[in-house]
C-alpha positions in Angstrom: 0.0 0.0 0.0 1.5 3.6 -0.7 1.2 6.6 1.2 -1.9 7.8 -0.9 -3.6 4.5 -0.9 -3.3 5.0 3.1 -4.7 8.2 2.8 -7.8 7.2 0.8 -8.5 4.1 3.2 -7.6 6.2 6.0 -10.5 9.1 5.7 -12.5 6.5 3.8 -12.9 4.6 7.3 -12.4 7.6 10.0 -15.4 8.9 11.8 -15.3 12.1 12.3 -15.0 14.0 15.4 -16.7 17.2 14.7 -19.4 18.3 11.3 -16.3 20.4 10.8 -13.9 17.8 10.5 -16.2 16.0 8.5 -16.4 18.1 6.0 -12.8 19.2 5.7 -12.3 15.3 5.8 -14.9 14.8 2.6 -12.7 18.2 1.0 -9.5 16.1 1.4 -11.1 12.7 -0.2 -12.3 15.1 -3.3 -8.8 16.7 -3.3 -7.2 13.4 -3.5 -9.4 12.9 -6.7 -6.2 14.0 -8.1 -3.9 11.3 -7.2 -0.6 10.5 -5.6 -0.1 14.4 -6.2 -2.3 15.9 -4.2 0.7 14.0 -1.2 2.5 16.5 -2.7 3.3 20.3 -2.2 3.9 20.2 -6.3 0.3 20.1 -6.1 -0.8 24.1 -6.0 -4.4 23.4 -5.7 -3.8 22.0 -2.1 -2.0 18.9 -0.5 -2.1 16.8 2.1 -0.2 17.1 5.2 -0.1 15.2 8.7 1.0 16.4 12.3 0.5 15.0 15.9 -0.9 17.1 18.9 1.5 15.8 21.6 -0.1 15.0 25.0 1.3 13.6 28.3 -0.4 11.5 31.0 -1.4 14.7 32.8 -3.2 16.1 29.9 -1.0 18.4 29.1 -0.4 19.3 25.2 3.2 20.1 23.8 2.8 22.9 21.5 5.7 24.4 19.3 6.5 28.3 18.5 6.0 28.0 14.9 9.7 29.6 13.8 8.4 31.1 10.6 4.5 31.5 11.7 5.3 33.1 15.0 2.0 30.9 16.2 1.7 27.9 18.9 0.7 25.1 17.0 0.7 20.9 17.5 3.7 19.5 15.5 3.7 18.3 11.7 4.7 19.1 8.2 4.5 18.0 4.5 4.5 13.8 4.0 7.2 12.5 2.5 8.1 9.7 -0.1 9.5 7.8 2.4 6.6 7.7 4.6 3.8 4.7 4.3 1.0 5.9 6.0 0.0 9.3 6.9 0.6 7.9 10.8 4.5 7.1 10.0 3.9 10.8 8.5 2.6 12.4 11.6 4.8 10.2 14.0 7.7 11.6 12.1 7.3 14.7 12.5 6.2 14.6 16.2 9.8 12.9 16.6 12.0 15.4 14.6 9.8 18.5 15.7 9.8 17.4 19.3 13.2 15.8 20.2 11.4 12.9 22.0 12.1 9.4 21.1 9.5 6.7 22.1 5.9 8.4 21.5 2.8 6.4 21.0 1.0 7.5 18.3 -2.9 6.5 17.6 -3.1 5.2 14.0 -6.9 7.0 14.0 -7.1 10.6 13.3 -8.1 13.0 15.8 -8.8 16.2 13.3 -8.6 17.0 9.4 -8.4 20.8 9.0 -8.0 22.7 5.8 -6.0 26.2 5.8 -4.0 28.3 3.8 -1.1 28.7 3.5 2.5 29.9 1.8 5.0 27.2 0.8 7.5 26.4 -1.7 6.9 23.2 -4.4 10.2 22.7 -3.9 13.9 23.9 -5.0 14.5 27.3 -5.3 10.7 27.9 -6.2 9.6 30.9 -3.9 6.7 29.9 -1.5 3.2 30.6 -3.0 -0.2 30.7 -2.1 -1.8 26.8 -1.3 -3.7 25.1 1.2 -2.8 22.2 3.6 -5.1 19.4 4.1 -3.8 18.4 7.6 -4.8 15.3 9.1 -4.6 15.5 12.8 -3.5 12.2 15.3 -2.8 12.1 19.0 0.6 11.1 20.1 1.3 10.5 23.8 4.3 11.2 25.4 6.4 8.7 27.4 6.5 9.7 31.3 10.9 11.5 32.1 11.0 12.4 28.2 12.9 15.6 27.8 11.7 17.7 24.5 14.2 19.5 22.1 13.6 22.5 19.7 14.3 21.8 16.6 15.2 24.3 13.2 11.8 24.4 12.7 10.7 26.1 16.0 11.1 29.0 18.2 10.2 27.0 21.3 8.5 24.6 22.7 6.4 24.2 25.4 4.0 22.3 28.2 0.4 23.8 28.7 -3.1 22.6 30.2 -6.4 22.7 28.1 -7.2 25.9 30.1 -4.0 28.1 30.3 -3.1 27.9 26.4 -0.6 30.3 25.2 -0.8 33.3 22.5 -1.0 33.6 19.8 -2.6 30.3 19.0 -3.2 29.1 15.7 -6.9 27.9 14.2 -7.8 24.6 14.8 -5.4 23.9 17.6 -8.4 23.3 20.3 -10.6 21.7 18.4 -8.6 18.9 18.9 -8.0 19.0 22.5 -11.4 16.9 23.2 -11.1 14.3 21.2 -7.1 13.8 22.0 -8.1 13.7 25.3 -10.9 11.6 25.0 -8.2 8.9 23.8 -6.2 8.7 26.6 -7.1 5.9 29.2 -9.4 7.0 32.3 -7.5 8.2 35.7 
C-alpha cells in the first residue's frame, strides 16, 4: 500500500470527530481525486499534510512556537516519499519536531483541518499561495521524556487545556477533546 492508498482508506474509514472535521475530511477525499499528487506540495491546488498534537499522562499538550508563523501550534509538516502511512507521516514529524524518542502514536485521526497557507513546491521555487489538508492524530508522550527544539521552532512548550498560550493558531483546540478523550481513564 502507498502513502496515498493509506490516505484514501484512512478518511474512507475515519469517523469524524466534529461536522467540521467531517467536511474538511470529505474536501481532502475530493482533493485526492487528483492522485498520488495531491501528497505532494507540487500540487498548488492543495495537498495533504499530517501532524500529531502531543499530549502527556497529565493532559497536558506540547505545542511548538512555529519559527516562521510566529504561532503555537501541535507538530507536523509535509509527507514525505518515504513515509507509508500518513501515521508514520505524523509520528515523524512529532519525533523530529519534538526531540522525543519513544511516542505512542494513535493510527486513528483525531482532526482533518483545511487552511492556507505559503509554501515552496520545492527547490529554489519561492513559497506561493496553497492550502494544507492536515490530518490530525494524537501522540502520547512517554513519562521523564525531555523535549528538544528543533530548526523548525522557536520554542517549545508544556500547557493545560485551560492556560493555552498566545497567539494560538486555528484549529489547535478543536482537537484537544477528542485527543483527550483517547487517553485511558485516571
Amino acid at each position: 500500500m502507498t502513502l496515498f492508498d493509506d490516505a484514501v482508506e484512512t478518511l474512507g474509514r475515519w469517523q469524524a470527530t466534529s461536522e467540521a472535521a467531517n467536511l474538511a475530511r470529505k474536501r481532502t477525499a475530493e482533493l485526492l481525486a487528483a492522485g498520488p499528487v495531491a501528497m505532494t506540495r507540487e500540487h498548488r491546488a492543495g495537498h495533504v499534510t499530517a501532524s500529531a498534537l502531543i499530549v502527556d499522562e497529565r493532559r497536558r499538550v506540547l505545542l511548538c512556537l512555529h519559527g516562521r508563523l510566529g504561532m503555537w501550534m501541535q507538530v507536523g509538516g509535509h509527507c514525505e516519499a518515504t513515509d507509508g502511512t500518513l501515521a508514520a507521516a505524523a509520528l515523524r514529524e512529532a519525533t523530529e519536531e519534538s526531540g522525543i524518542a519513544g511516542l505512542r502514536l494513535d493510527p486513528n485521526p483525531i482532526d482533518v483541518d483545511i487552511h492556507p497557507v505559503r509554501c515552496s513546491p520545492g527547490g529554489d521555487e519561492p513559497a506561493g499561495p496553497t492550502h494544507h489538508y492536515d490530518v490530525r492524530f494524537v501522540a502520547v508522550c512517554p513519562p521523564g521524556a525531555v523535549e528538544q527544539i528543533s530548526d523548525e521552532s522557536a520554542d517549545l512548550a508544556w500547557f493545560t487545556a485551560d492556560s493555552l498560550p498566545t497567539p494560538l493558531a486555528d484549529g489547535v483546540v478543536q482537537q484537544l477533546a477528542p485527543a483527550f478523550a483517547r487517553l485511558p481513564s485516571r
